[in-house]
PDB file as gemmi writes it, atoms N, CA and C in Angstrom:
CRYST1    1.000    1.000    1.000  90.00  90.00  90.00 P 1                      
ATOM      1  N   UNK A   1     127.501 176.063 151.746  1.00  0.00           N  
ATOM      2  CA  UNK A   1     128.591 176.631 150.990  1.00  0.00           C  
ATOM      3  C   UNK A   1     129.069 177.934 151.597  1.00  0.00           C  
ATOM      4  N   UNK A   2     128.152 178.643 152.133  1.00  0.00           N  
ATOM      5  CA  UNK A   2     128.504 179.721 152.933  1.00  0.00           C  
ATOM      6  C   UNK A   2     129.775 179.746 153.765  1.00  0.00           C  
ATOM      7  N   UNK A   3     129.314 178.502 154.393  1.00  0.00           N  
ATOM      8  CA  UNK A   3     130.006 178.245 155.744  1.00  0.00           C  
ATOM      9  C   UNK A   3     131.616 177.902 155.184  1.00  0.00           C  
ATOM     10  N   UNK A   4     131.682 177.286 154.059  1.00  0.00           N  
ATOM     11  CA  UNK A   4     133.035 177.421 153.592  1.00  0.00           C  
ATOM     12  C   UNK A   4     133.407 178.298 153.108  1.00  0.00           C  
ATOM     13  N   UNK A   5     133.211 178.959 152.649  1.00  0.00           N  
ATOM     14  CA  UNK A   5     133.619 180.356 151.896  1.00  0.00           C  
ATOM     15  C   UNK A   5     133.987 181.378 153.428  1.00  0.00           C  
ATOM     16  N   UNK A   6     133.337 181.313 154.424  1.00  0.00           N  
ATOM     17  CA  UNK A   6     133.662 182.294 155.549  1.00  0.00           C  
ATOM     18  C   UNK A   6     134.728 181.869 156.689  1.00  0.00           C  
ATOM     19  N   UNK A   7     134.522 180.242 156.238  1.00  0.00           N  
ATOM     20  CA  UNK A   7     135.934 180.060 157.200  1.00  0.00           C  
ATOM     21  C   UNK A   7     137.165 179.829 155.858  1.00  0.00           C  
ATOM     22  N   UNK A   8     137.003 180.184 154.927  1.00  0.00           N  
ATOM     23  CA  UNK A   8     137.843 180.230 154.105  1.00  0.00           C  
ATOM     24  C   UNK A   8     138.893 181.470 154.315  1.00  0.00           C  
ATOM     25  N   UNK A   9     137.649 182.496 154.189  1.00  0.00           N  
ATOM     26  CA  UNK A   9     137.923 184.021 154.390  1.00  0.00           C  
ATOM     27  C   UNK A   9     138.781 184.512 155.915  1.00  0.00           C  
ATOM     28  N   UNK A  10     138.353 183.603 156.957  1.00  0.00           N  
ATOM     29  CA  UNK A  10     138.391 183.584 158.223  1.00  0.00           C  
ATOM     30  C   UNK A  10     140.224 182.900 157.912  1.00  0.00           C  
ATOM     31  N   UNK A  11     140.423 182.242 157.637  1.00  0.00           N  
ATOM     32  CA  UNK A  11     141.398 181.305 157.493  1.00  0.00           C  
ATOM     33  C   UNK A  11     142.526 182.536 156.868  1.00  0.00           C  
ATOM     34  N   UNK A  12     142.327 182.917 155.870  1.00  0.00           N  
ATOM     35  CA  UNK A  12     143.030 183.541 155.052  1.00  0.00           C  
ATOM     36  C   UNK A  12     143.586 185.129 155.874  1.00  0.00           C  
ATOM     37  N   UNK A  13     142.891 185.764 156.600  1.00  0.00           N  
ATOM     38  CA  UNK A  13     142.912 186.636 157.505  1.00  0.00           C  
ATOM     39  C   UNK A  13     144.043 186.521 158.318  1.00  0.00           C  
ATOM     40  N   UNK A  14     143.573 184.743 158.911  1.00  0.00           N  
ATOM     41  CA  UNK A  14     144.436 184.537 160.302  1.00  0.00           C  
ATOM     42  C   UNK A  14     145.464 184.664 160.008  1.00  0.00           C  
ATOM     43  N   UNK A  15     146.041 184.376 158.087  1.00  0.00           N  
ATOM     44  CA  UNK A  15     147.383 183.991 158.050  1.00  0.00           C  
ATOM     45  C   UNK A  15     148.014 185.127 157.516  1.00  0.00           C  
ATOM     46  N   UNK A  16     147.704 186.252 158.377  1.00  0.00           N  
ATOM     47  CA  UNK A  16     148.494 187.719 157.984  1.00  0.00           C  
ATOM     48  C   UNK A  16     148.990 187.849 159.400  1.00  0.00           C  
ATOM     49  N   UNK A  17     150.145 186.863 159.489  1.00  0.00           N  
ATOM     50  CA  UNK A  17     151.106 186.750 160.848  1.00  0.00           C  
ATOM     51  C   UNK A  17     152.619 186.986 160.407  1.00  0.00           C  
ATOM     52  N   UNK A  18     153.432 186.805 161.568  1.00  0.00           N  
ATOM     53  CA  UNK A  18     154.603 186.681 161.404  1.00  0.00           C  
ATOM     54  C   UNK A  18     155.166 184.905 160.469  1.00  0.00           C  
ATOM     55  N   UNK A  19     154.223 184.854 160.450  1.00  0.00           N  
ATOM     56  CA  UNK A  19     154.671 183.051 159.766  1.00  0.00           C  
ATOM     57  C   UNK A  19     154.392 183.575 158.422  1.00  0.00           C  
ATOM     58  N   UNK A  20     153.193 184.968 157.868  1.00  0.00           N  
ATOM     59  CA  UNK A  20     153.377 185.089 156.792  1.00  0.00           C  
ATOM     60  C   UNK A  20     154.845 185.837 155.368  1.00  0.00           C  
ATOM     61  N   UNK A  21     155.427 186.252 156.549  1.00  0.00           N  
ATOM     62  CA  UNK A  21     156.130 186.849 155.852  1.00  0.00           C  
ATOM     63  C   UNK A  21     157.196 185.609 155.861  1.00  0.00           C  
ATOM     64  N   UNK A  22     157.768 184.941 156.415  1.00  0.00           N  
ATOM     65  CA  UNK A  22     158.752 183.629 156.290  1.00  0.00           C  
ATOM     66  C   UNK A  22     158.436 182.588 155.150  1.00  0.00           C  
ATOM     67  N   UNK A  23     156.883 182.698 154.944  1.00  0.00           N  
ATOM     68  CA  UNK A  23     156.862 181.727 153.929  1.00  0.00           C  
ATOM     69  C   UNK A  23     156.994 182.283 152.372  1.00  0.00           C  
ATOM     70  N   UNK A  24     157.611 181.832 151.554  1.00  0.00           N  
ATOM     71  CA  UNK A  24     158.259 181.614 150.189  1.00  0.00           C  
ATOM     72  C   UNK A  24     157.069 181.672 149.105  1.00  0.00           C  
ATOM     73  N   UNK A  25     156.673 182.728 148.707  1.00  0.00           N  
ATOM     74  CA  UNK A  25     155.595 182.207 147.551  1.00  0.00           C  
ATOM     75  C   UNK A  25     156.233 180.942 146.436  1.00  0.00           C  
ATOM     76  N   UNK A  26     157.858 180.715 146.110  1.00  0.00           N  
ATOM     77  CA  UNK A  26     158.496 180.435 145.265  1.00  0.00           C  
ATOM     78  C   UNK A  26     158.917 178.900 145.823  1.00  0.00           C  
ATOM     79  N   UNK A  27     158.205 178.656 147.118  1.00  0.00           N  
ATOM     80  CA  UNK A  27     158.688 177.292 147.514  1.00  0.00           C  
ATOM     81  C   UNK A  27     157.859 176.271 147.061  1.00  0.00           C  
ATOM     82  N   UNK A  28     158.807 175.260 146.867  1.00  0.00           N  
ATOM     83  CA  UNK A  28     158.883 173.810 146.160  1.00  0.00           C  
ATOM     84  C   UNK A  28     157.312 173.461 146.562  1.00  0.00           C  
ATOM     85  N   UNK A  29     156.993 173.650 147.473  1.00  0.00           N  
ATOM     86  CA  UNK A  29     155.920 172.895 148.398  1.00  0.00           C  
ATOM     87  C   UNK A  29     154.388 173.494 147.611  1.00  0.00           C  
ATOM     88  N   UNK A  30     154.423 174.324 146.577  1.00  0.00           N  
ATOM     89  CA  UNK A  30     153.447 175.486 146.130  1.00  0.00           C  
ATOM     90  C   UNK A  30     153.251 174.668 145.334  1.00  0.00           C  
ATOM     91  N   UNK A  31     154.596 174.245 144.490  1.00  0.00           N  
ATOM     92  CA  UNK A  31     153.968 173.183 142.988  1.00  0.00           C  
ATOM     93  C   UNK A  31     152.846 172.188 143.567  1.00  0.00           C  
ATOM     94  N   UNK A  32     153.495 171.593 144.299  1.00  0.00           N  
ATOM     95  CA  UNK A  32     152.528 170.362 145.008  1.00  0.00           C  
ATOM     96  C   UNK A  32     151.306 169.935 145.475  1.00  0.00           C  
ATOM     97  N   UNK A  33     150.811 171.277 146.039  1.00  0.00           N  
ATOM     98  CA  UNK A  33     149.757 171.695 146.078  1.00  0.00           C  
ATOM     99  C   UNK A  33     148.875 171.865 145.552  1.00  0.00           C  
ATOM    100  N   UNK A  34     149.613 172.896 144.495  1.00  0.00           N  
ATOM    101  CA  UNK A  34     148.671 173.061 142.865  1.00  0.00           C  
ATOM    102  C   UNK A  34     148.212 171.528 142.347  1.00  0.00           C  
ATOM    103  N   UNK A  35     149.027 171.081 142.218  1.00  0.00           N  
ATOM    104  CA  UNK A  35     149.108 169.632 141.266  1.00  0.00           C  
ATOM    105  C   UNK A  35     147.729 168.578 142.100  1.00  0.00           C  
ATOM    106  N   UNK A  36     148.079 168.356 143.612  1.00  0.00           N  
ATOM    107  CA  UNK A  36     147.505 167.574 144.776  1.00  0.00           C  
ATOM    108  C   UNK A  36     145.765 168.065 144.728  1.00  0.00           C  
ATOM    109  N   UNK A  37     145.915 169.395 144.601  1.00  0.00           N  
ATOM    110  CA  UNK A  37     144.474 170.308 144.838  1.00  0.00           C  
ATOM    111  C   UNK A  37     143.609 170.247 143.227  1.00  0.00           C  
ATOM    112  N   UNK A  38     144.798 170.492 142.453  1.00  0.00           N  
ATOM    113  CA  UNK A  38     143.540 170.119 140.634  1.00  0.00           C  
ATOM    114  C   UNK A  38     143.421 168.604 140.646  1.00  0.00           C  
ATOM    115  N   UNK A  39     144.120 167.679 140.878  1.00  0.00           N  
ATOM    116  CA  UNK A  39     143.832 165.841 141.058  1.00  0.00           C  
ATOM    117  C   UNK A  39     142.132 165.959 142.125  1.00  0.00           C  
ATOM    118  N   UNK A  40     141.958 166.499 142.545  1.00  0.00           N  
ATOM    119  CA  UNK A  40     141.376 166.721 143.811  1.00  0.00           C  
ATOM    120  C   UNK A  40     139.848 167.343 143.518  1.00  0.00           C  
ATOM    121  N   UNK A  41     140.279 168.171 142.829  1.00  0.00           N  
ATOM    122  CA  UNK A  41     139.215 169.331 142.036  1.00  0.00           C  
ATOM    123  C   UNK A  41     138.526 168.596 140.850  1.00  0.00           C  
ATOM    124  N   UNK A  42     139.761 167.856 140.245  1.00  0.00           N  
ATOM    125  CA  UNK A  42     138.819 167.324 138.743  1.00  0.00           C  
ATOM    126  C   UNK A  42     137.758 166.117 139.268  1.00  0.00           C  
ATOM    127  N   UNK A  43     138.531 165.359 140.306  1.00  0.00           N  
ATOM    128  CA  UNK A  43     137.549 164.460 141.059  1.00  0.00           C  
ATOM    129  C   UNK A  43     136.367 164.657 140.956  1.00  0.00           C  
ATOM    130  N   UNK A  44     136.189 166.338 142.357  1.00  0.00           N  
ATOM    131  CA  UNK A  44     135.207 166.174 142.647  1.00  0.00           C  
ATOM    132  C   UNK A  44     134.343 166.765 141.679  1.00  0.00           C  
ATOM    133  N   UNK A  45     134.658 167.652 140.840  1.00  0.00           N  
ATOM    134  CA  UNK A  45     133.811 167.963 139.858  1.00  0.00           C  
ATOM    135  C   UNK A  45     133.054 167.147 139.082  1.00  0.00           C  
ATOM    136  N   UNK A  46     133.646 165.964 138.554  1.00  0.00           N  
ATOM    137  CA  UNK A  46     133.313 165.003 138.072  1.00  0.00           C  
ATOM    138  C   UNK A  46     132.344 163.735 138.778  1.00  0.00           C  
ATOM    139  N   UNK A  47     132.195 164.592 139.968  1.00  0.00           N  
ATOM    140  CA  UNK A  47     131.101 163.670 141.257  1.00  0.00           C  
ATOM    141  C   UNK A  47     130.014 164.715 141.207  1.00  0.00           C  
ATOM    142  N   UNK A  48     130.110 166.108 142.025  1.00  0.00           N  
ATOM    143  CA  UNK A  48     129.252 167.115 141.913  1.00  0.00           C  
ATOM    144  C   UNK A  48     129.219 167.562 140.968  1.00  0.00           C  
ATOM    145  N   UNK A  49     128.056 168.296 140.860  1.00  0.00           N  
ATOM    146  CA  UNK A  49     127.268 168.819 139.945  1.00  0.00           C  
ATOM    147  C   UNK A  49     127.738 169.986 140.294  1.00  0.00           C  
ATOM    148  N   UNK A  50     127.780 170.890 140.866  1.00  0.00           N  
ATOM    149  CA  UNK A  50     127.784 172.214 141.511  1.00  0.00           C  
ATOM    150  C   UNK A  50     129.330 172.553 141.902  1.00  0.00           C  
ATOM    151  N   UNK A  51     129.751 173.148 140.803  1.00  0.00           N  
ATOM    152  CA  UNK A  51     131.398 174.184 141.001  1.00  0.00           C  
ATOM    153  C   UNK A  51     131.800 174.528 142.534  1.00  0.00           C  
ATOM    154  N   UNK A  52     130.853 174.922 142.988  1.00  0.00           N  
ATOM    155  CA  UNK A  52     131.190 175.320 144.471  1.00  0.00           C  
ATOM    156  C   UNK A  52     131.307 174.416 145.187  1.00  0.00           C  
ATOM    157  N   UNK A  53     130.499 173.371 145.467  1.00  0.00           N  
ATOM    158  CA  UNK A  53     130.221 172.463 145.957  1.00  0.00           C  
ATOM    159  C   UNK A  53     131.611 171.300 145.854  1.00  0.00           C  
ATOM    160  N   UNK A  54     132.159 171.589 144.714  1.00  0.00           N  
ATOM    161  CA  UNK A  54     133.564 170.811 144.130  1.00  0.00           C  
ATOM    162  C   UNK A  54     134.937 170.819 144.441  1.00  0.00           C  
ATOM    163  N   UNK A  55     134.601 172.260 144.673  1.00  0.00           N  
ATOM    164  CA  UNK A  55     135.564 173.190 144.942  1.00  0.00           C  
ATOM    165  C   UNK A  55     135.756 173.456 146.587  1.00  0.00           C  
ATOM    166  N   UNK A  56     134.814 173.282 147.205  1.00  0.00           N  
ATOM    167  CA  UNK A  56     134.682 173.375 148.720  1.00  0.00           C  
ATOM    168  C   UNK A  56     134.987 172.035 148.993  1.00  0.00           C  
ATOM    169  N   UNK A  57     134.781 170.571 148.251  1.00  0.00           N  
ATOM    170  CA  UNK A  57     135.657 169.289 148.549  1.00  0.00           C  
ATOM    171  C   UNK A  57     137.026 169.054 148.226  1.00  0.00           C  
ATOM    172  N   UNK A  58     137.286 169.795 147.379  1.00  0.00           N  
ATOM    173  CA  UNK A  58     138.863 169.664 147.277  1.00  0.00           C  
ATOM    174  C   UNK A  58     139.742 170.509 147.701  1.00  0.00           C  
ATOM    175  N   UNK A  59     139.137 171.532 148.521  1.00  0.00           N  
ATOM    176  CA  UNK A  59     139.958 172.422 149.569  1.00  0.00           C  
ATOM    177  C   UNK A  59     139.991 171.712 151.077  1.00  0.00           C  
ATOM    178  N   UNK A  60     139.158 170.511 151.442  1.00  0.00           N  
ATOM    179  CA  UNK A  60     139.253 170.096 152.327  1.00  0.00           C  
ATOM    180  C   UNK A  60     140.540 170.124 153.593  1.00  0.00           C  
ATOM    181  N   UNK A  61     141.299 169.087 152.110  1.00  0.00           N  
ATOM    182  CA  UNK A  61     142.780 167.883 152.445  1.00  0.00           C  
ATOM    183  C   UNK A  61     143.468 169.244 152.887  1.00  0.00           C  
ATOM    184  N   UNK A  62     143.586 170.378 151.921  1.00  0.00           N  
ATOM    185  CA  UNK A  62     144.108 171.498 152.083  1.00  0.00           C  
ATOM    186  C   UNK A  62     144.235 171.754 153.532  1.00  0.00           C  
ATOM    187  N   UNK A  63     143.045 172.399 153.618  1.00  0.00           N  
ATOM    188  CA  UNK A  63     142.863 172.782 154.669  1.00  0.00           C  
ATOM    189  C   UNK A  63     143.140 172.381 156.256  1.00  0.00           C  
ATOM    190  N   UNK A  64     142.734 171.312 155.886  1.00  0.00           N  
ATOM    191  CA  UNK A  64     143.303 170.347 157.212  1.00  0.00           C  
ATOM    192  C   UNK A  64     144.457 169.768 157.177  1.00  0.00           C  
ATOM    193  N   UNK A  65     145.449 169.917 156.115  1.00  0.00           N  
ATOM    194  CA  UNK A  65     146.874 169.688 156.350  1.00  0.00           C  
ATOM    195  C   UNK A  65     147.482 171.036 157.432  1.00  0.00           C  
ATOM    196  N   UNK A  66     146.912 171.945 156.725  1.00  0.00           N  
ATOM    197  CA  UNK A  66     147.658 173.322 157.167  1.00  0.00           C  
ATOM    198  C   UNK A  66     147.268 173.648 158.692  1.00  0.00           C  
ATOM    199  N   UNK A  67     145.687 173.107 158.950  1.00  0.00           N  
ATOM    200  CA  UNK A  67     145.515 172.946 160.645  1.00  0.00           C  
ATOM    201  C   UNK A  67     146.335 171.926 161.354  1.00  0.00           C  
ATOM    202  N   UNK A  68     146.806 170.938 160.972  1.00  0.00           N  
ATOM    203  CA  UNK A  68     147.721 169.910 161.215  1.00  0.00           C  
ATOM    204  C   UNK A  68     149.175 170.811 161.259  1.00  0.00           C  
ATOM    205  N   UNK A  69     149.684 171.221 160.514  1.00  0.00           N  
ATOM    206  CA  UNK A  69     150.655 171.934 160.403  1.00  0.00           C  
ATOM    207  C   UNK A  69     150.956 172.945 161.504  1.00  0.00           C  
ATOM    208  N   UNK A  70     149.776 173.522 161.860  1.00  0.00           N  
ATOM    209  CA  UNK A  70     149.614 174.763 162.585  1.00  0.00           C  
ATOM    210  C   UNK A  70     150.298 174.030 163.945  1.00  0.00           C  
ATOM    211  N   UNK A  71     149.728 172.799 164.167  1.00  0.00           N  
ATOM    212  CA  UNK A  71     149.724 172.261 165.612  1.00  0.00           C  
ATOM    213  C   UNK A  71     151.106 171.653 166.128  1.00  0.00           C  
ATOM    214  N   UNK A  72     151.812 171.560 164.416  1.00  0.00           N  
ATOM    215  CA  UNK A  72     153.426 171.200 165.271  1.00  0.00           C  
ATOM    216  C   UNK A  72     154.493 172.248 165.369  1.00  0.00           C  
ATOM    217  N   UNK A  73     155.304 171.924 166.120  1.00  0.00           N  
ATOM    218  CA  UNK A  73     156.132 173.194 167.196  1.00  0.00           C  
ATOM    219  C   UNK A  73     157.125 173.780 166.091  1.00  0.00           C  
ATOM    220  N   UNK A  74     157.629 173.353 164.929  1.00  0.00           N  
ATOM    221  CA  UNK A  74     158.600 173.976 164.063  1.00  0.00           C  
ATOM    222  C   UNK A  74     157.759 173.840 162.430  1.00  0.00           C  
ATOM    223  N   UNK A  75     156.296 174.268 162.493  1.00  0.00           N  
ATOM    224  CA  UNK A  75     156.015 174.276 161.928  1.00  0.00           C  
ATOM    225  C   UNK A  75     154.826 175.677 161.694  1.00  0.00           C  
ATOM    226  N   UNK A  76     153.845 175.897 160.886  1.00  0.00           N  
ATOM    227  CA  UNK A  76     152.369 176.761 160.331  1.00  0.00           C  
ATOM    228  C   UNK A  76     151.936 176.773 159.695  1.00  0.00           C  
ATOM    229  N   UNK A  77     150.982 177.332 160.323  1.00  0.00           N  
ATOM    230  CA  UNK A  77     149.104 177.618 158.987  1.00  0.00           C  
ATOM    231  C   UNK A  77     150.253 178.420 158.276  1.00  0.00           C  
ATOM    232  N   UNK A  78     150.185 177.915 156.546  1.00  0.00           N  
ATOM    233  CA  UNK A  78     150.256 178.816 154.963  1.00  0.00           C  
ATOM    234  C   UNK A  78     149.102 179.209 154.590  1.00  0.00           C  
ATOM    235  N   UNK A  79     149.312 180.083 155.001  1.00  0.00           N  
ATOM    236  CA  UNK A  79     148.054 180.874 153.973  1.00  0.00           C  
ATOM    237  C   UNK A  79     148.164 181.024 152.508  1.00  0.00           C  
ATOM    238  N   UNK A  80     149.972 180.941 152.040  1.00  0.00           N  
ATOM    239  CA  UNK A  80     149.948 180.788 150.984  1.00  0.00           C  
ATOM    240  C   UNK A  80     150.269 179.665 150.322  1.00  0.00           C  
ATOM    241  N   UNK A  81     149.976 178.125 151.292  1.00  0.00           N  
ATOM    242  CA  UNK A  81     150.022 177.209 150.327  1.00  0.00           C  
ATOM    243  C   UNK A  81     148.436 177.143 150.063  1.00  0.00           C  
ATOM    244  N   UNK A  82     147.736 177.522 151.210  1.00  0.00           N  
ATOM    245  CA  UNK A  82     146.076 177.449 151.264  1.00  0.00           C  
ATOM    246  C   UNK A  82     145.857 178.143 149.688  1.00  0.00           C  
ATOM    247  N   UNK A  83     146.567 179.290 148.963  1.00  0.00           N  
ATOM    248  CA  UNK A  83     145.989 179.930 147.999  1.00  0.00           C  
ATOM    249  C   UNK A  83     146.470 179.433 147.014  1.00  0.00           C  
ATOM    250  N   UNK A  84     147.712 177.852 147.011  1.00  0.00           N  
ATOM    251  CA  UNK A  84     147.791 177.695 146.166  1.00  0.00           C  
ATOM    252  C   UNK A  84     146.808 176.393 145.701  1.00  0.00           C  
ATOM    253  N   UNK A  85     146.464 175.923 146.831  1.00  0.00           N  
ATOM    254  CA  UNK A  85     145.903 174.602 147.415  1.00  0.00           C  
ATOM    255  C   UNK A  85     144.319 175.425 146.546  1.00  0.00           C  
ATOM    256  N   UNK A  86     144.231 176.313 146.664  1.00  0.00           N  
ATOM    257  CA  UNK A  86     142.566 176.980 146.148  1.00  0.00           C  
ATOM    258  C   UNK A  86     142.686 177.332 144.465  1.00  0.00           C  
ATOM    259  N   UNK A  87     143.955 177.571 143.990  1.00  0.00           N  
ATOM    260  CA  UNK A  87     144.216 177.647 142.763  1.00  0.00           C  
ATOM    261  C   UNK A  87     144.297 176.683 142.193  1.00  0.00           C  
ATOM    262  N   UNK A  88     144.870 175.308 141.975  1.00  0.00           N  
ATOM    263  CA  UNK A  88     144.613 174.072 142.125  1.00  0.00           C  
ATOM    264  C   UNK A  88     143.526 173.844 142.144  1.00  0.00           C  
ATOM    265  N   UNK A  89     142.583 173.688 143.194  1.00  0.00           N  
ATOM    266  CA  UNK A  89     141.411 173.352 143.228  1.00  0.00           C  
ATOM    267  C   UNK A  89     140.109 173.918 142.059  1.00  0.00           C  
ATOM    268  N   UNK A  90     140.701 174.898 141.941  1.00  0.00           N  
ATOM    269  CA  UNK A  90     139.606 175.797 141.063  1.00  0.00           C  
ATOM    270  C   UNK A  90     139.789 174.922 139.546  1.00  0.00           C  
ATOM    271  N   UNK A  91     141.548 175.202 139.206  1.00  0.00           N  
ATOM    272  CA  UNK A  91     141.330 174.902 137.835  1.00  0.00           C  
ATOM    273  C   UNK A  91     140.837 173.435 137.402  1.00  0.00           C  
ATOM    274  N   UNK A  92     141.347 172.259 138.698  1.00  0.00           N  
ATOM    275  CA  UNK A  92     140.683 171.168 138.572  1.00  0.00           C  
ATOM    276  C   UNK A  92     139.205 171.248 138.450  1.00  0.00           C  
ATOM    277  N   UNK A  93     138.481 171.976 139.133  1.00  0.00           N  
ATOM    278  CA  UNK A  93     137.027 171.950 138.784  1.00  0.00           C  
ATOM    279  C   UNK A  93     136.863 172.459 137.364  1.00  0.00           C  
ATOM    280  N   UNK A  94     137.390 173.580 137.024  1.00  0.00           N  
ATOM    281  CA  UNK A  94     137.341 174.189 135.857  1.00  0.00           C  
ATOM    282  C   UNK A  94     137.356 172.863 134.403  1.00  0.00           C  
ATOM    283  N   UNK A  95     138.514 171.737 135.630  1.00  0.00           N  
ATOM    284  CA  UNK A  95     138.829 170.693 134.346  1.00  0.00           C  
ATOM    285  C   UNK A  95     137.995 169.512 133.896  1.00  0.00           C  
ATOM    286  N   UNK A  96     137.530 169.337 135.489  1.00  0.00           N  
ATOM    287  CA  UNK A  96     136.536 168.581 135.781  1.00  0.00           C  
ATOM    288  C   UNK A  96     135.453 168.552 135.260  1.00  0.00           C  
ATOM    289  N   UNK A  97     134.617 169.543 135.478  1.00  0.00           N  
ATOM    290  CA  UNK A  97     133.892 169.915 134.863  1.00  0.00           C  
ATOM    291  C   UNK A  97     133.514 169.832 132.973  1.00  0.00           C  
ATOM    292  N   UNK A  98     134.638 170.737 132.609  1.00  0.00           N  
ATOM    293  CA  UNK A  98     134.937 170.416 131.623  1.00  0.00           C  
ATOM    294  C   UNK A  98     134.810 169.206 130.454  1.00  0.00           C  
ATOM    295  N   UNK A  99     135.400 167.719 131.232  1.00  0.00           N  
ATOM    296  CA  UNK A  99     135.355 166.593 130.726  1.00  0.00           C  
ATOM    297  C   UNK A  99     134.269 165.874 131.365  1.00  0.00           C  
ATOM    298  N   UNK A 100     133.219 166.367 132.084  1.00  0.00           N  
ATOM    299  CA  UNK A 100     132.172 165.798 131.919  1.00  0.00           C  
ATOM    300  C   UNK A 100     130.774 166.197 131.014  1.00  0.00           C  
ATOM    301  N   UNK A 101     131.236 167.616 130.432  1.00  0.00           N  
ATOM    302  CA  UNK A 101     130.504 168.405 130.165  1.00  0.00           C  
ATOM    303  C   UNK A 101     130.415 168.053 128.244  1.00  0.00           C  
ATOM    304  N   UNK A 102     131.838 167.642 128.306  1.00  0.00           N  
ATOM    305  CA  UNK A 102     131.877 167.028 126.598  1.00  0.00           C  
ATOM    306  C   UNK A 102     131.807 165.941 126.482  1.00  0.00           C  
ATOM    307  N   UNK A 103     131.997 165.162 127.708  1.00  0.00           N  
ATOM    308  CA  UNK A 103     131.185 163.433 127.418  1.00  0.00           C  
ATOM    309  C   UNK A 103     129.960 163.287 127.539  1.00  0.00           C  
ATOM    310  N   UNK A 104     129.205 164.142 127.879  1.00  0.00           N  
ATOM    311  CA  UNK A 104     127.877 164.115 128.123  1.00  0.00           C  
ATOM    312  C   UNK A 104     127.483 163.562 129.518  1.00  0.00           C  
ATOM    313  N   UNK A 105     126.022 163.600 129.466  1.00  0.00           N  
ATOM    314  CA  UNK A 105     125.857 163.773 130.984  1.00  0.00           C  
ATOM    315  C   UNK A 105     125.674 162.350 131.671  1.00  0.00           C  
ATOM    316  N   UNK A 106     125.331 161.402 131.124  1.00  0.00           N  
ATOM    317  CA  UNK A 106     125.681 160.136 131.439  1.00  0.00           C  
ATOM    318  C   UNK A 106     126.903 159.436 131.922  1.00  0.00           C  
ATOM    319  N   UNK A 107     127.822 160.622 131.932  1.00  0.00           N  
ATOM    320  CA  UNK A 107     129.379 160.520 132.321  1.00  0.00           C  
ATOM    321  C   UNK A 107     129.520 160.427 134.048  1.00  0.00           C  
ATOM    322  N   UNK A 108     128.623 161.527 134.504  1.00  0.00           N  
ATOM    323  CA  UNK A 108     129.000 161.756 135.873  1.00  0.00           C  
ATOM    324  C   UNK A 108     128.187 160.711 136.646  1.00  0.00           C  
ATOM    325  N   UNK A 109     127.334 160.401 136.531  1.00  0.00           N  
ATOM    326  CA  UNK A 109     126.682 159.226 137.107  1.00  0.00           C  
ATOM    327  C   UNK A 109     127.790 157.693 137.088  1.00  0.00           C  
ATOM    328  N   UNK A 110     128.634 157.997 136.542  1.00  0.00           N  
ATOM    329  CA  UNK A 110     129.348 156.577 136.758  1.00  0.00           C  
ATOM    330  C   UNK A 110     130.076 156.981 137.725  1.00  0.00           C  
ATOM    331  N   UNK A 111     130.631 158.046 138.487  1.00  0.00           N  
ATOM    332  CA  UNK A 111     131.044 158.181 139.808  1.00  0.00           C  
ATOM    333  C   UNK A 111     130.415 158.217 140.798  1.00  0.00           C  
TER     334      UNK A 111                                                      
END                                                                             
């Protein structure tokens, strides 16, 4: 878990570039994210046991869209879709969690 959390941190750093100031906190592409990253989050919560652990799987897709991104020529790493892609992710665990936690624990074993 470490190791995600520091290339998280590492990630988030890199994207204090000139690509950061061009990108739009207010763009369309932020909803999507959110929405893509809690679908993502409630998943895995509802597989793992462990918030972090949930939360470090549903930042994955994130993450590796935005390295994908990085690599084409009229395109870049967001750092701020990454934070929305992590906001998303959180509250899905938050949700995830949640609805396994009031069905009881015999719930998560069926995933």
């Amino acid at each position: 878990m470490k190791a995600i959390a520091t290339l998280f941190a590492a990630v988030c750093l890199a994207s204090f570039s000139s690509a950061w100031a061009a990108d739009d906190w207010n763009g369309a592409d932020k909803a999507k994210h959110v929405a893509v990253s809690a679908v993502l989050g409630t998943v895995s919560a509802m597989h793992f046991e462990d918030k972090w652990t949930a939360f470090g799987v549903a930042m994955i897709p994130g993450v590796l869209k935005e390295i994908a991104d990085s690599q084409q020529s009229r395109n870049h790493f967001s750092g701020k879709d990454l934070a929305a892609d992590a906001l998303g992710a959180a509250l899905g665990v938050q949700l995830g969690n949640w609805m396994v936690t009031t069905r009881g624990v015999g719930y998560r074993a069926a995933f």
